[in-house]
C-alpha positions as CSV (number, residue, x, y, z in Angstrom):
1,X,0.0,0.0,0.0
2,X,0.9,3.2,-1.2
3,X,1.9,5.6,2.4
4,X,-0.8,8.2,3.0
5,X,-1.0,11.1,4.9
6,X,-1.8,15.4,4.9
7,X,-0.2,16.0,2.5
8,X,-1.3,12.7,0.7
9,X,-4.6,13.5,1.3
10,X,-4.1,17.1,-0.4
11,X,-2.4,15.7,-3.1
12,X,-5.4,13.0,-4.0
13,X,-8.2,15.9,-4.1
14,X,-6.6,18.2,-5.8
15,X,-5.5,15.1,-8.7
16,X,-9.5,14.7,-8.5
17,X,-10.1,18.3,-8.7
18,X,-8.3,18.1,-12.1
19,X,-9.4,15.0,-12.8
20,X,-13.0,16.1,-12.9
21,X,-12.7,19.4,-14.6
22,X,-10.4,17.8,-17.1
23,X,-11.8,13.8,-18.1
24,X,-10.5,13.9,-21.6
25,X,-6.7,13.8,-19.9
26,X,-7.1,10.5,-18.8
27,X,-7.5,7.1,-20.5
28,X,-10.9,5.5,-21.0
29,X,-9.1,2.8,-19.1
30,X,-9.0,4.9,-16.1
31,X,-11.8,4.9,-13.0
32,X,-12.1,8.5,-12.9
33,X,-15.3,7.6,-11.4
34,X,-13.8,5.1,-8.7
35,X,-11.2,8.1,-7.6
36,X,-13.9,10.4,-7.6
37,X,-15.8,7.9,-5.3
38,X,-13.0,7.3,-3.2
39,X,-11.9,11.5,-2.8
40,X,-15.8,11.9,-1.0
41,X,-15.4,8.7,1.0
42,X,-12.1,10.1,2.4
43,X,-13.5,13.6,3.2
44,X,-16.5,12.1,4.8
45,X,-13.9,9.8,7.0
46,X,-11.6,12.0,8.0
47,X,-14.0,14.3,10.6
48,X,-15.4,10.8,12.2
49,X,-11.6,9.6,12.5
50,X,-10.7,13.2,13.7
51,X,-13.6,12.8,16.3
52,X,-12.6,9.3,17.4
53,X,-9.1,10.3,18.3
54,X,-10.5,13.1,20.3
55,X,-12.8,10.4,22.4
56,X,-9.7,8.0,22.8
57,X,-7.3,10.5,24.1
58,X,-10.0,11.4,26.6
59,X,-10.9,7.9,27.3
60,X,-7.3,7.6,28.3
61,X,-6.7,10.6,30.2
62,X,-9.5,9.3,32.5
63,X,-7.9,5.8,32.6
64,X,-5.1,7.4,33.4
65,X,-6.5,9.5,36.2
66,X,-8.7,6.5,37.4
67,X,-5.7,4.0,37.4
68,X,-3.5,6.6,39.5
69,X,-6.4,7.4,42.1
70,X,-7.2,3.6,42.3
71,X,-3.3,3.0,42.8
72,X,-2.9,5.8,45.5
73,X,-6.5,4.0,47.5
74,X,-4.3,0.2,47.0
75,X,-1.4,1.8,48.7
76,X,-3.5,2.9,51.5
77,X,-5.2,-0.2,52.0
78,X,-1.2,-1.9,51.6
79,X,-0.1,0.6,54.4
80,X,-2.9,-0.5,56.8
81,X,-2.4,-3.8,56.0
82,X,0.7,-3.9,56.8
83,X,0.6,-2.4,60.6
84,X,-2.4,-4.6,61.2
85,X,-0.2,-7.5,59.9
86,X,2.2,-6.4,62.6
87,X,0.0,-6.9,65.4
88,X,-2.0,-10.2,64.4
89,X,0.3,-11.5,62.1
90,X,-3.3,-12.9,60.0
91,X,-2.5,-11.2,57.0
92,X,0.7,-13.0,55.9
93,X,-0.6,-14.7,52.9
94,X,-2.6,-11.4,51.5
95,X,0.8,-9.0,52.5
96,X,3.0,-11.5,50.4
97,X,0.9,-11.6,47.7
98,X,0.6,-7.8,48.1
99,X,4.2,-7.2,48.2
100,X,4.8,-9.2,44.9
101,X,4.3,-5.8,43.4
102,X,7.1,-4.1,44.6
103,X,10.1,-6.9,44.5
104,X,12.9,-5.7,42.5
105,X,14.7,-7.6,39.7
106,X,18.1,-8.7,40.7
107,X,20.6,-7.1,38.6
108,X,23.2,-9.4,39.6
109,X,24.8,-11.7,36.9
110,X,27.2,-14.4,37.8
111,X,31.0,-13.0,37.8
112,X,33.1,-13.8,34.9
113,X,36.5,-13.0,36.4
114,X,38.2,-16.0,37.9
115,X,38.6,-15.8,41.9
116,X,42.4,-14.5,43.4
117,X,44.4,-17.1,45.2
């Protein structure tokens, strides 16, 4: 597929521009029709597509804002887990799974230099 774009899309209507003011340019081979077609299809599209980028950003800024609220509540709730955990001790199994979340990696890869004597 060809790459399409702005200026793509300019470039399209005005080649339809000229090829409906001008049909005896082209080849009785060619779809003038078809392009013509096409050129009103893309116009019509391009609003709703504009439209629907506007509604996804804004669907993610409130995931966004819902996932960082959500995270700040599960960090509470972690918190007071944790000093209840300290006094009864019956919340081992939920603070391990819990703190699954903030482990780190280990960096640490087995040494390649030979040990001194």
């Amino acid at each position: 597929m060809a790459r399409f774009g702005d200026k793509s899309q300019s470039f399209v209507a005005k080649a339809a521009d000229l090829a409906a003011q001008h049909p005896e340019i082209l080849p009785p081979s060619f779809d003038r029709q078809g392009l013509l077609d096409e050129m009103a299809l893309l116009e019509a599209l391009t609003p709703l597509r504009h439209a629907l980028q506007v509604l996804l950003g804004r669907v993610d800024d409130t995931l966004y804002a819902l996932g960082s609220d959500s995270y700040s509540g599960a960090l509470h709730v972690y918190s007071y887990a944790k000093t209840a955990n300290m006094v009864t001790g019956a919340l081992e199994d939920a603070m391990d799974d819990l703190g699954k979340r903030f482990l780190r990696r280990s960096s640490a890869r087995p040494s390649t230099q030979s040990p001194q004597a």
